[in-house]
ZASEPA-410243 format. One record per atom (N, C-alpha, C): residue number from 1; atom name; x, y, z. Coordinates in steps of 0.001 Angstrom, whole numbers, always signed. Example, Ala and Ser with C-alpha at 12.3 -4.5 7.8 and 13.67 -1.06 7.14 Angstrom:
# ZASEPA-410243
   resi   name        px        py        pz
      1      N    +13190     -5690     +7800
      1     CA    +12300     -4500     +7800
      1      C    +13200     -3300     +7800
      2      N    +12850     -2250     +7080
      2     CA    +13670     -1060     +7140
      2      C    +12900       +30     +7870
END
This chain:
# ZASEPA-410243
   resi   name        px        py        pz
      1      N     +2737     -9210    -14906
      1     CA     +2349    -10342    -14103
      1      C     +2005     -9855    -12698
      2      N      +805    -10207    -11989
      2     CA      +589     -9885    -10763
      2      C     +1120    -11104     -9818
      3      N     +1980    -10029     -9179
      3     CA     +2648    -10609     -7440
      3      C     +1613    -10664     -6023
      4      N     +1333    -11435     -5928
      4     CA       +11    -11368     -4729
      4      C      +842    -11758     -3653
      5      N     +2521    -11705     -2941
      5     CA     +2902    -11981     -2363
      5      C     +3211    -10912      -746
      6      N     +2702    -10020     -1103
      6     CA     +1994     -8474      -161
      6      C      +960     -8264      -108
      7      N       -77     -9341      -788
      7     CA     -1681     -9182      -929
      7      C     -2180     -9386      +437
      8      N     -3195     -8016     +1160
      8     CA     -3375     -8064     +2508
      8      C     -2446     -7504     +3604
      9      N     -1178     -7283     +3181
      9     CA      -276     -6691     +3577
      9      C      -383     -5115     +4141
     10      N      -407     -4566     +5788
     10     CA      -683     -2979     +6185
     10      C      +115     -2236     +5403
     11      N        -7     -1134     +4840
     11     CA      +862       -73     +4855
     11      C      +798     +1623     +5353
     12      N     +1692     +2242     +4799
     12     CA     +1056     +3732     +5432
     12      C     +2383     +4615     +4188
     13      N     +1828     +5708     +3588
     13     CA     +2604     +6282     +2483
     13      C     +3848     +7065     +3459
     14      N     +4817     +7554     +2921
     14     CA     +5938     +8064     +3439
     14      C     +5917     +9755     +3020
     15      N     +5128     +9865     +1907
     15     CA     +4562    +10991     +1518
     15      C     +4074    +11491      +890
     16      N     +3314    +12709     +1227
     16     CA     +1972    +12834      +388
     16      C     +2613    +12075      -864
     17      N      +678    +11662     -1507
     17     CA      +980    +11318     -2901
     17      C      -297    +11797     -3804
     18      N      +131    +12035     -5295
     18     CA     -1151    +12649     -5932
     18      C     -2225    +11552     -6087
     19      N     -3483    +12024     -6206
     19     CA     -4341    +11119     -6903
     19      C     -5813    +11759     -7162
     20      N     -6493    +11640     -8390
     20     CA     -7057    +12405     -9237
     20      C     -8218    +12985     -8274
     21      N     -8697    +12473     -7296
     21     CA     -9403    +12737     -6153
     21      C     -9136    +13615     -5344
     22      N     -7602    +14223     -5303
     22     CA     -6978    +14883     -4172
     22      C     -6025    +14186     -3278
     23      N     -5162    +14616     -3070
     23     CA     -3741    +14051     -2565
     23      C     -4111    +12768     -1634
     24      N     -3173    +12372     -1196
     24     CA     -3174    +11018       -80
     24      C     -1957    +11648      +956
     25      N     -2730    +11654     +1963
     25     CA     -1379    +12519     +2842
     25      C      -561    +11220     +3363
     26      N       +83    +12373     +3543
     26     CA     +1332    +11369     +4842
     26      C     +1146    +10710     +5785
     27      N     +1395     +9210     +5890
     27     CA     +1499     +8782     +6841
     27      C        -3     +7961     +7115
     28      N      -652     +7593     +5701
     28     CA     -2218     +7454     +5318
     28      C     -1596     +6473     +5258
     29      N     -2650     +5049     +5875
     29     CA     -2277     +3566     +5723
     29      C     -3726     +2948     +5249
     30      N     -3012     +2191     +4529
     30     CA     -3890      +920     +3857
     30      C     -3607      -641     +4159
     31      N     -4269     -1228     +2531
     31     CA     -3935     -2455     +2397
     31      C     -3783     -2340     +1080
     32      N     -2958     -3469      +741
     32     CA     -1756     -3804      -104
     32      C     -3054     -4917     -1051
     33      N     -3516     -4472     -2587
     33     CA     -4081     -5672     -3012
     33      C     -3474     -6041     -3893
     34      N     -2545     -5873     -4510
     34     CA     -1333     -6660     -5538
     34      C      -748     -5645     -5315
     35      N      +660     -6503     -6451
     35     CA     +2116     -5689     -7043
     35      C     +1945     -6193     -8344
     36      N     +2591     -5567     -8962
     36     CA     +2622     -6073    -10406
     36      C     +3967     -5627    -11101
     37      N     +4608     -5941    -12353
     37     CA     +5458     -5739    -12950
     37      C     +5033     -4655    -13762
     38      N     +5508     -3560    -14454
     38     CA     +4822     -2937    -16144
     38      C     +5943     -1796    -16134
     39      N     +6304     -2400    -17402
     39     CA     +7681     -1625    -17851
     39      C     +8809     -1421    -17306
     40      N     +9021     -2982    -16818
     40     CA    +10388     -2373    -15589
     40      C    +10449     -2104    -14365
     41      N     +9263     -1395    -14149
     41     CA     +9121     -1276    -12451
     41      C     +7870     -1494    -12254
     42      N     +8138     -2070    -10875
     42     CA     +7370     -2336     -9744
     42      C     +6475     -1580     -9343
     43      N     +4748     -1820     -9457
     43     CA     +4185      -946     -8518
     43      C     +3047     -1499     -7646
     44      N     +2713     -1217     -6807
     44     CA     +1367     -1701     -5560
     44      C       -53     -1148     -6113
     45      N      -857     -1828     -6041
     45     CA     -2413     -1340     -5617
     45      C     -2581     -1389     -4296
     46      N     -3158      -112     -4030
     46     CA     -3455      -118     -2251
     46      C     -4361      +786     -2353
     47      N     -5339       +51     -1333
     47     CA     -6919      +258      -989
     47      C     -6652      +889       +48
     48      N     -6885     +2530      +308
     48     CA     -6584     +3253     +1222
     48      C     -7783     +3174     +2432
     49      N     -7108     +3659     +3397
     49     CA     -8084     +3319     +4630
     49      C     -8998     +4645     +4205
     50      N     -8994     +5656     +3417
     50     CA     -9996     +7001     +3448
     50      C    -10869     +6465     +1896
     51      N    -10787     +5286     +1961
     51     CA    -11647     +4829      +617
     51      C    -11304     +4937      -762
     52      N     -9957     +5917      -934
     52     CA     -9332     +5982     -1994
     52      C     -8881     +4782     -2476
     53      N     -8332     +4943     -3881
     53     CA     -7491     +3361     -4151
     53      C     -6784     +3783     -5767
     54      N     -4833     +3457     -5155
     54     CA     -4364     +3563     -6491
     54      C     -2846     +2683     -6779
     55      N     -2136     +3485     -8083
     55     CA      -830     +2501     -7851
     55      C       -93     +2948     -7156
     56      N     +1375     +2912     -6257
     56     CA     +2250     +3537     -6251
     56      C     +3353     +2641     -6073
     57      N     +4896     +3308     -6190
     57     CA     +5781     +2461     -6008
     57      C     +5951     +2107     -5050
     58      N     +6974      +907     -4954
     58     CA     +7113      +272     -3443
     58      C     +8055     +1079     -2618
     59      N     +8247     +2392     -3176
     59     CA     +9753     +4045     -2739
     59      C     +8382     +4464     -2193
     60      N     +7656     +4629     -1904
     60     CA     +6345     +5254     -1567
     60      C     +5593     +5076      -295
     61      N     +5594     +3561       +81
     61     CA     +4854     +3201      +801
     61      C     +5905     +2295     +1886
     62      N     +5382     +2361     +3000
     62     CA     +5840     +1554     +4266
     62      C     +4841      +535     +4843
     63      N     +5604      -547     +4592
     63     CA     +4823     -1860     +4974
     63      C     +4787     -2232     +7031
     64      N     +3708     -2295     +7449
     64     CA     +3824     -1998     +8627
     64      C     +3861     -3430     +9177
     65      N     +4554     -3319    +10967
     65     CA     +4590     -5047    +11336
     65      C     +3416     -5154    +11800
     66      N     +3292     -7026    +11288
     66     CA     +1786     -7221    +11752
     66      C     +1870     -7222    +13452
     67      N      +672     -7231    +13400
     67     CA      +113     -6858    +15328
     67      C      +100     -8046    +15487
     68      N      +882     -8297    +17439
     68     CA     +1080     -9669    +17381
     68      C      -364    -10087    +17651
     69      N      -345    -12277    +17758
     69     CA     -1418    -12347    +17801
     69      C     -1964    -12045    +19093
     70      N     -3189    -11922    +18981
     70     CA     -4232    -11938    +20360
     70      C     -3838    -13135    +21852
     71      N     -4309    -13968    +20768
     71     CA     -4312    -15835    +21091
     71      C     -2879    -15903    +22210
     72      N     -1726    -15107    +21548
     72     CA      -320    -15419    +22186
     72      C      +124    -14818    +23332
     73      N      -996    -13578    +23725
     73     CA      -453    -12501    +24666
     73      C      -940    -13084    +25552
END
């Protein structure tokens, strides 16, 4: 079942991670386009800011705070 409740959500990986393209380094931030359930655990799709895009667990990735608004400063 897809969780769209992190959909749009910043992140940035905690460390390198593989992907068939060539690694995703450390500290590489994206966006969050689902979570999903499959087999027990939990994993993210995230659309990397270097154009990459894959699963990983939510042990993987760091969800960043949003920037406050503009409007409020």
């Amino acid at each position: 079942m897809l969780n769209r409740l992190f959909t749009g959500s910043r992140c940035k990986t905690l460390r390198p991670l593989a992907h068939p393209a060539g690694s995703i380094d450390r500290h590489t931030q994206g966006t969050i386009r689902y979570g999903l359930e499959n087999l027990g655990r939990d994993l993210m799709m995230v659309d990397w800011d270097t154009g990459k895009a894959s699963m990983v667990f939510p042990s993987d990735i760091e969800l960043l705070a949003p920037l406050a608004d503009a409007a409020s400063a």
